[in-house]
N, C-alpha and C positions, 0 to 999 in steps of 0.2 A: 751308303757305307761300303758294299761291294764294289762299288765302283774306285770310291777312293784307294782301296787295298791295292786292286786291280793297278792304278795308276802309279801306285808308290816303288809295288815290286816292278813295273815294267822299266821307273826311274833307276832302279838299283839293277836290275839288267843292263840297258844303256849304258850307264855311268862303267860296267866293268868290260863291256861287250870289247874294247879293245886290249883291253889286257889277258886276252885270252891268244894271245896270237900264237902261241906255239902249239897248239892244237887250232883246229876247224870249227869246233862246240863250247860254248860256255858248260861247265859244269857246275851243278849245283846240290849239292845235299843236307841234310837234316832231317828238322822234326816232322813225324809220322802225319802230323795233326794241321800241318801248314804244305804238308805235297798234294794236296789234292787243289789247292789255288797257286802253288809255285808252278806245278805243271801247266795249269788252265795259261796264266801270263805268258809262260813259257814259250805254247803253244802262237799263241796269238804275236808275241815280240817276233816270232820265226816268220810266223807269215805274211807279216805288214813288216818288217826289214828288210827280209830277204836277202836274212845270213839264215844259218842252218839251226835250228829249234835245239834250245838249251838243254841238256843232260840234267833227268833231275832223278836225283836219288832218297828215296826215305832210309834215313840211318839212323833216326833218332835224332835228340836234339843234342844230346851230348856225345854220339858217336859222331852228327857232324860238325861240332868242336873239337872234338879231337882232330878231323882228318882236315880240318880249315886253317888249325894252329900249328899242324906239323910243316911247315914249308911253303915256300914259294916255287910254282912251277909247272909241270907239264903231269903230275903224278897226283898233285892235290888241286881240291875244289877252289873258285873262282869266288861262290859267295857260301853260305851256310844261314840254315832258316833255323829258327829256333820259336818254341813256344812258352821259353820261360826267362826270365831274365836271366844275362849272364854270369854267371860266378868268379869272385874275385881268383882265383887258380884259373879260369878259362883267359879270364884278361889278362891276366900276368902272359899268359903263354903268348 
């Protein structure tokens, strides 16, 4: 089961790893309860790519909703982790 988790966020790494191009780091924030396995992937996608190890931030899962829904760009995050489903007002945004 660890494995699969392992596998799925490195899939969702990957998948945004190019759309980070105006910065050098994927960045990544959220839930408190899911950074200590976004980190570990994190970790691991940096050193078998051999692009620079993901920015990961614990902000909570609704504070990184908030900073994922504000914008596109060089100032907001790239993916957001959450440990609760998301709420109709999160999707709207």
């Amino acid at each position: 089961m660890k494995h699969l988790a392992y596998a799925a966020a490195g899939l969702a790494l990957a998948a945004f790893a190019t759309d980070a191009h105006a910065r050098d780091q994927i960045r990544i924030v959220g839930s408190s309860t899911v950074f200590p396995f976004s980190t570990a992937v994190a970790e691991t996608f940096g050193g078998k790519s051999g692009m620079p190890v993901p920015v990961v931030e614990s902000t909570g899962t609704g504070g990184g909703m908030k900073l994922f829904c504000s914008g596109v760009g060089e100032s907001t995050p790239d993916i957001t982790n959450a440990s609760r489903r998301i709420k109709e007002s999160e999707l709207e945004a």
